[in-house]
C-alpha positions in Angstrom: 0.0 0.0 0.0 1.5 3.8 -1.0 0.8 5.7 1.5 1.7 9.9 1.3 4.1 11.5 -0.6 0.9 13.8 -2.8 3.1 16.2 -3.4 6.5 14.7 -4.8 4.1 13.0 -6.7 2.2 15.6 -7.8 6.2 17.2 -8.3 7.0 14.7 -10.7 3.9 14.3 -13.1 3.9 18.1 -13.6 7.7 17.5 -14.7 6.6 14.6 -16.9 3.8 16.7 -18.5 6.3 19.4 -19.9 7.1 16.8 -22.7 10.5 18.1 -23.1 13.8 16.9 -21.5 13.8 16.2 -17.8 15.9 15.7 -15.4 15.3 15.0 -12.0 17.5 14.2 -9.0 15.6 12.5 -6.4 17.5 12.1 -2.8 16.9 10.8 0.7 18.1 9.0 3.2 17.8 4.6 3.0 14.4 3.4 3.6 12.9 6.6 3.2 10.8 5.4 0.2 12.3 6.9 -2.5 12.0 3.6 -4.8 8.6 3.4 -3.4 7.5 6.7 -5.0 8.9 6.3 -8.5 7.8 2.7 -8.9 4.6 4.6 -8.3 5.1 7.7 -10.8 6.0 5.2 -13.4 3.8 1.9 -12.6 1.8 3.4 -16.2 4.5 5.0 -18.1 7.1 3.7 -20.5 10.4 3.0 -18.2 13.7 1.4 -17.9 14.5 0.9 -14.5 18.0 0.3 -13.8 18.8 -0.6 -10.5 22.6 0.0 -9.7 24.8 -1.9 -7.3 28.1 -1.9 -5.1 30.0 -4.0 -7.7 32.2 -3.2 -10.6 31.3 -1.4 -14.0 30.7 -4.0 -15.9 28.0 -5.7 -13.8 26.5 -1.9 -13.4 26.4 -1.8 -17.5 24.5 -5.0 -18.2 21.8 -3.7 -15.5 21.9 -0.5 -17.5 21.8 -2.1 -20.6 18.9 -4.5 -19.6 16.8 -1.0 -18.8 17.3 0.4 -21.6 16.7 -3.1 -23.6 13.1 -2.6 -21.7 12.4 0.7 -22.7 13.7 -0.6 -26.6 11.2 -4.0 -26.0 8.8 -3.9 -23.1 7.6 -7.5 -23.9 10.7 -8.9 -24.2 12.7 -10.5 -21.4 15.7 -8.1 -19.6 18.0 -11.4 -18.9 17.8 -11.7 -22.9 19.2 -8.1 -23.1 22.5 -7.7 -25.3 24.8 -5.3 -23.1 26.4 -2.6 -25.3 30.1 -2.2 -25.4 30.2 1.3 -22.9 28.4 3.3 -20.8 28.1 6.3 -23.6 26.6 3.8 -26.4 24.3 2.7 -23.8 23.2 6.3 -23.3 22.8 7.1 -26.6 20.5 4.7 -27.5 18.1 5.6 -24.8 18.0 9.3 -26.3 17.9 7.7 -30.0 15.1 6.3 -28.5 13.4 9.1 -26.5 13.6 11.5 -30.0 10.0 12.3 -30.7 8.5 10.1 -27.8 7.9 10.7 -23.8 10.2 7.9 -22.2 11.6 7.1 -18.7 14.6 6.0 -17.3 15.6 5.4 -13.7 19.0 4.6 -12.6 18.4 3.9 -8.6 21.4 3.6 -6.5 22.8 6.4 -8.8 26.4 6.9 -6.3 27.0 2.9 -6.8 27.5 3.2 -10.6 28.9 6.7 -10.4 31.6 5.2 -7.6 32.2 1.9 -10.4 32.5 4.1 -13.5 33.9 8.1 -12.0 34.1 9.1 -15.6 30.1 8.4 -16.2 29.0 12.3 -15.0 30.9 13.5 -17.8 29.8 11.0 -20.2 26.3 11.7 -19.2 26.7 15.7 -19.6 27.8 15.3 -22.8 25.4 12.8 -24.0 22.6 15.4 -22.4 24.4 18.4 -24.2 24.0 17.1 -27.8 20.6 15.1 -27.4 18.1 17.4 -24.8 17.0 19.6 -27.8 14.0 17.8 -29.1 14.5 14.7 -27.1 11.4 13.3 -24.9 13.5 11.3 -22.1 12.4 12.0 -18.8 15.8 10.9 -16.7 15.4 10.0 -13.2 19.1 9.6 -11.0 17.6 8.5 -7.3 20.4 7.7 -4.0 20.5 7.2 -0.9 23.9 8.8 -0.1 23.2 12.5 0.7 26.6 14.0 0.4 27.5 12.5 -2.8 24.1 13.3 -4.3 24.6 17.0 -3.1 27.9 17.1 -4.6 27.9 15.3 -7.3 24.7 15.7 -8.5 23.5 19.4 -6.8 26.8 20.9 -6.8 28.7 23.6 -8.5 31.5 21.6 -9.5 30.0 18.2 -10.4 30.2 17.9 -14.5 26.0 17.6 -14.1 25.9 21.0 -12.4 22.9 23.1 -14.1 21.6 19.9 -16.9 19.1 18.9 -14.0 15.8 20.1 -14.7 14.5 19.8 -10.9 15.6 17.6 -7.5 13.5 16.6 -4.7 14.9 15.6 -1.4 12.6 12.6 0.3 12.0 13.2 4.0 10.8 11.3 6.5 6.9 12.0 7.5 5.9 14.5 10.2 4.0 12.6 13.0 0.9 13.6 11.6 1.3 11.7 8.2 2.8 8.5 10.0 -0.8 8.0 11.9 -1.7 6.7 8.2 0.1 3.8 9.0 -2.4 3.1 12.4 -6.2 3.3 10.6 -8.3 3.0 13.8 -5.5 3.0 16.7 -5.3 5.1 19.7 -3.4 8.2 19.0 -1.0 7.5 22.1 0.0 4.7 20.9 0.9 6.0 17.7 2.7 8.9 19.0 5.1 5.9 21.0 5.6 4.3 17.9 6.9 7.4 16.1 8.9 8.4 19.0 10.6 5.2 18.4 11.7 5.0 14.8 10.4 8.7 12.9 8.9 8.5 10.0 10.6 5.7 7.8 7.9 4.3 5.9 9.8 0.7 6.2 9.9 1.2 10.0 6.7 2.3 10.5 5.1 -0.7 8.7 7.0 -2.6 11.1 4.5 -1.9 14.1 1.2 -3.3 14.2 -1.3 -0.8 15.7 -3.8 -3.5 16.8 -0.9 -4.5 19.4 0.3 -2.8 22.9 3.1 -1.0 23.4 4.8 -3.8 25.5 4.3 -6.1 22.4 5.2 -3.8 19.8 8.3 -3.3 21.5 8.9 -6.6 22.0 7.8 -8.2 18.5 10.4 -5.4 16.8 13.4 -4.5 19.0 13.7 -7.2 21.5 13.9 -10.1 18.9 17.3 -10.9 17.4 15.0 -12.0 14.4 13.2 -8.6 13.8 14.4 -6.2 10.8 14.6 -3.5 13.4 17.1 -5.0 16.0 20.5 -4.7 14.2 19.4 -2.1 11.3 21.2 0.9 12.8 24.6 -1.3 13.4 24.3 -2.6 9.5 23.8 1.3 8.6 26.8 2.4 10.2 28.7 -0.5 8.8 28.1 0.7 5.2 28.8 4.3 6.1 32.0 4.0 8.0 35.1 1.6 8.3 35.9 2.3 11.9 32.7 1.4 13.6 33.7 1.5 17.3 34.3 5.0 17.8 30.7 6.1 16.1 28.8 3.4 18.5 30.9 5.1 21.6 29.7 8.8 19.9 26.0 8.1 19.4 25.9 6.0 22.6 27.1 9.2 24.1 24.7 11.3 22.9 21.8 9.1 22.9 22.3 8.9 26.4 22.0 12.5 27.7 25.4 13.6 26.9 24.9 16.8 25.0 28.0 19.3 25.1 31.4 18.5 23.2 33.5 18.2 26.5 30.7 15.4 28.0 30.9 13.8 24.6 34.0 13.6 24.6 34.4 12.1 28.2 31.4 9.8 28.3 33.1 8.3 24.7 36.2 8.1 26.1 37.5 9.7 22.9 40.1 13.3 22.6 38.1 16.0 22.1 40.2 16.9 19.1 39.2 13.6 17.1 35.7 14.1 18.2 35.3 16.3 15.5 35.8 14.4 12.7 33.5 12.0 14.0 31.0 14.0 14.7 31.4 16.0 11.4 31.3 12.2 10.1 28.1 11.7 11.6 26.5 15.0 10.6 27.0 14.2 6.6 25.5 10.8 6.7 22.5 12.5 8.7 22.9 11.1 12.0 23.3 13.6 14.6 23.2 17.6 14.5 24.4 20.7 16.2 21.8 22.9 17.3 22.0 26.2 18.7 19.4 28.6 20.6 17.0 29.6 17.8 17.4 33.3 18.7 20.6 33.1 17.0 22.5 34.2 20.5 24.2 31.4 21.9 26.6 30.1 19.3 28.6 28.9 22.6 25.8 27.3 24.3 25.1 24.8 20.9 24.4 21.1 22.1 24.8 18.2 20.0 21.8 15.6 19.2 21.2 12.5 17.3 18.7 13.7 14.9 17.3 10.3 13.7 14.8 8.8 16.0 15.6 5.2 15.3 19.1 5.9 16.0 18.4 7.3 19.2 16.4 4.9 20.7 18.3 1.8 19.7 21.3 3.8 20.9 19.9 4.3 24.3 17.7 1.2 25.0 18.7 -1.9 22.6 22.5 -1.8 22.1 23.3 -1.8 25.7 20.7 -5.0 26.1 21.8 -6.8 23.5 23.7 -9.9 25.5 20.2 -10.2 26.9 18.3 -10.5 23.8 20.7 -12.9 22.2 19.8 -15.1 24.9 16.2 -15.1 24.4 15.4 -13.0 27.4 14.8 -9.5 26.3 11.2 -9.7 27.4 12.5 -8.8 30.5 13.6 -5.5 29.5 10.4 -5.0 28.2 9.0 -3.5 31.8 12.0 -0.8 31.7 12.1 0.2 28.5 8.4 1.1 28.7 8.2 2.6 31.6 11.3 5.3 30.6 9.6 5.8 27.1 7.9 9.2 28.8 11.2 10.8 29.2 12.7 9.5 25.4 8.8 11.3 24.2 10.2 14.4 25.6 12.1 15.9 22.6 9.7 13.7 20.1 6.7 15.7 21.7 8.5 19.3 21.2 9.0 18.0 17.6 5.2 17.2 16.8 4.2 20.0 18.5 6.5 22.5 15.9 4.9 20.4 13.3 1.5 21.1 14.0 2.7 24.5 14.5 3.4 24.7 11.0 1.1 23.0 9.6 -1.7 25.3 11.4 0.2 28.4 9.6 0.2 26.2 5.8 -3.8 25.8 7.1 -4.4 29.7 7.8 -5.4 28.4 11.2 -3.7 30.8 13.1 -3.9 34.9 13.3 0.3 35.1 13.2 2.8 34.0 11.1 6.7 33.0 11.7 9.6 32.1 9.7 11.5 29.7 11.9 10.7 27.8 15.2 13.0 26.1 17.6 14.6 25.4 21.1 15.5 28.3 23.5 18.3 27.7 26.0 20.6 29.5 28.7 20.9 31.5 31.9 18.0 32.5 34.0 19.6 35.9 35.9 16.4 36.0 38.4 16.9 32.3 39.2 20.6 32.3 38.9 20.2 28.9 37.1 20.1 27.3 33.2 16.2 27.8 31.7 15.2 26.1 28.7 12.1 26.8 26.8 11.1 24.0 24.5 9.4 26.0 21.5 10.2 29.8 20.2 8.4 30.9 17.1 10.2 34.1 15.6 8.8 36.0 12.4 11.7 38.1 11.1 13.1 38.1 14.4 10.9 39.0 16.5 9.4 36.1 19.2 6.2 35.8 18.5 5.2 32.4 20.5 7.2 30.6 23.7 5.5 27.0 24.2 6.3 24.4 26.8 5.5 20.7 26.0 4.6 18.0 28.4 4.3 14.5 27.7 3.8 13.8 31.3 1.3 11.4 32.2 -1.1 14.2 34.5 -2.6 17.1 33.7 -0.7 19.8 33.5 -0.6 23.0 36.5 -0.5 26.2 36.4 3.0 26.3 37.9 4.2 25.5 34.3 2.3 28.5 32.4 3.5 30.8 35.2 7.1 29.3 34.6 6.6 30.1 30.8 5.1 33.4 31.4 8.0 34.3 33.4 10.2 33.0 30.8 9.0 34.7 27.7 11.0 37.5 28.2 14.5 35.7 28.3 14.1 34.4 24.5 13.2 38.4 23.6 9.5 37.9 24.3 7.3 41.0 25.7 3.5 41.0 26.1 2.5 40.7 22.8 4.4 37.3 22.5 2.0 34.1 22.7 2.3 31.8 25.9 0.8 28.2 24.7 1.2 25.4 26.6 0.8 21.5 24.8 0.0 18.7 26.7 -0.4 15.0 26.3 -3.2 14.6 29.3 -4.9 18.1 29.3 -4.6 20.8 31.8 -5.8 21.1 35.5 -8.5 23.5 36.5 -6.3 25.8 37.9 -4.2 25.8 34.8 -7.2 26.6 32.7 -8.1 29.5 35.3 -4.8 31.3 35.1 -4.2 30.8 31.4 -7.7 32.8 31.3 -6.0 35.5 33.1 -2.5 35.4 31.4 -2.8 37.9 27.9 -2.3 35.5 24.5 -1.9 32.4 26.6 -3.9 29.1 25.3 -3.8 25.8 26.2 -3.5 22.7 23.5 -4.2 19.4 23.9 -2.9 16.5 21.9 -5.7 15.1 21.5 -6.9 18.3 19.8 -4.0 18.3 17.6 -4.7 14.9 16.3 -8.7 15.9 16.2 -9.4 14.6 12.5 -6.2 13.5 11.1 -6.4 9.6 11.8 -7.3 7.9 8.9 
């Protein structure tokens, strides 16, 4: 079942109806459904589809050839394809073919046969120099690797710079879309399920929604058996040589450590070769620096690991893992449950920024902003670190502070008066909104002050999620 993804879809059929040359990059992290959504735009078209792979040129040119075969003879068999003699006659016969007539062809895995052939970019420029004029070929590169598809494909000094037509980059889905993948469960429970993996349509199909949380967790991260329980190792394995180091640096992280120095120390790594690991870890999308949104605390920036899956196999598989070998990780069903509302924390602040946004694409809101993020830093009045978890700004200016809880109790009026009181130390004044989210609602007295308090409001999660599952 396709699920999302209207609008790259949308993307690419207005592409395909401009019945000239095309040429699209498409980009995105592994199992973020890239494949999913071409096979999709082209399930009706005319299309080669060559699918490239970590081996050497020639075995990349007979899959090539074999897609271009299929565009040549879409009854005929692609194993019975004849593989031309290079790379640049198999090209040229895929334009020879496209003149006069609207044809696609795919080359997934792009980096693979870029890495087994380096001299193909050029190749491929000059084969779109002398054939675009006229020709009907709608060319597709897809990959997984993000810096090589940025550089390569998107920069300035790749040979393909400014012959693409348009690029899309895949992300992962926003809360909101995942519930999609759980018609008819409780939102809660969906929420958990995010929290644990994002929004990797693989990973998310994982999870049946008909199930608890204790078996969900159990059925795909406590079985040495599941697709779930070694994926992030196998990724890092295909990223880097050196694995030890990264596990030590996202193991770090994952578990609370957040500033270079306790990086450093928990991973028992210099803090001068930190940095090319963690700058290692930033390209292949894995963790992130992040600074005080108001742009004033370049010194107070905190590292994160930025992929959900990551961080919770990081911080609640990998150090259980003797266990589960042995057939008993059941028993760390009970405490990885029960310490799930703390990892929710930061997952909760993100849905709640999402919803933000989408009420602004929705019109549902009397204010606009250009960025939202994380406030952090000193508290003069307390003498002690604040933090607020959401600051909207619209050209600078703060226009909302927000606090999130994904506590399992109402929420008091001690935490709007805390945010009230804050406002002022991410540049807020009385103009700026004070909204509180909350997974179980507000208390009485909450709802009494927030009355009292000018542009506060109170949101429930329950009434974000009002009439998006599906």
């Amino acid at each position: 079942m396709f699920i999302g993804r209207e609008r790259e879809l949308a993307a690419l059929e207005s592409c395909y109806g401009s019945s000239s040359f095309e040429f699209v990059g498409v980009y995105g992290r592994r199992r973020v459904g890239k494949t999913a959504l071409i096979s999709r735009f082209t399930r009706d078209l005319p299309c080669g589809y060559c699918t490239a792979i970590e081996d050497d040129a020639s075995a990349n040119l007979r899959l090539l050839s074999q897609a271009v075969w299929a565009l040549q003879n879409p009854e005929a068999d692609p194993e019975l394809a004849p593989v031309y003699q290079d790379f640049q006659t198999a090209i040229e016969a895929c334009f020879a073919h496209a003149r006069g007539r609207r044809c696609v062809l795919v080359i997934d895995e792009f980096p693979y046969l870029a890495k087994s052939y380096p001299a193909f970019q050029s190749m491929l420029q000059s084969s779109i120099d002398r054939n675009r004029e006229g020709s009907g070929l709608f060319l597709i590169l897809c990959g997984s690797s993000l810096s090589f598809m940025k550089e390569q494909l998107l920069g300035r000094n790749s040979p393909l710079y400014g012959r693409r037509t348009a690029q899309m980059e895949l992300l992962p889905f926003d809360f909101f879309d995942s519930l999609a993948f759980f018609p008819g469960a409780d939102a809660h429970l969906a929420a958990n399920l995010y929290g644990m993996v994002g929004g990797v349509p693989l990973y998310l199909r994982q999870f049946d929604g008909s199930s608890t949380l204790e078996q969900n967790v159990e059925h795909v991260f406590l079985d040495p058996a599941a697709m779930l329980y070694e994926e992030p190792s196998n990724l890092i394995k295909q990223e880097v040589s050196k694995v030890a180091p990264y596990n030590a640096v996202l193991s770090a992280i994952s578990g609370g450590s957040s500033q270079h120095n306790e990086v450093a120390t928990k991973a028992g790594i210099e803090s001068s070769a930190l940095d090319y690991y963690l700058k290692e870890l930033v390209r292949i999308g894995l963790v992130e620096r992040e600074e005080p949104v108001t742009g004033d605390g370049r010194r107070r920036a905190v590292w994160q690991v930025s992929d959900p899956l990551f961080r919770f196999w990081y911080r609640f598989v990998r150090p259980r893992q003797s266990l589960i070998e042995r057939g008993l990780g059941n028993r760390a069903t009970g405490r990885i449950v029960s310490a799930l509302p703390e990892h929710m924390g930061p997952v909760f602040e993100r849905i709640c920024r999402d919803w933000l946004w989408r009420q602004l694409a929705e019109g549902a809101i009397d204010f606009g902003f250009s960025d939202v993020g994380r406030w952090w830093g000193n508290d003069p009045a307390e003498r002690s670190q604040a933090e607020i978890d959401i600051v909207a700004l619209d050209d600078g200016a703060t226009v909302l502070v927000g606090e999130c809880k994904w506590q399992g109790e109402r929420t008091g009026s001690d935490q709007l008066s805390k945010l009230d009181r804050r406002a002022r130390l991410a540049r807020g004044d009385s103009a700026t909104r004070r909204w509180l989210f909350a997974r179980e609602g507000f208390t009485q007295g909450c709802a009494e002050l927030a009355s009292r308090v000018p542009n506060a409001r109170l949101v429930t999660f329950d009434e974000m999620v009002s009439g998006l599952q599906r």
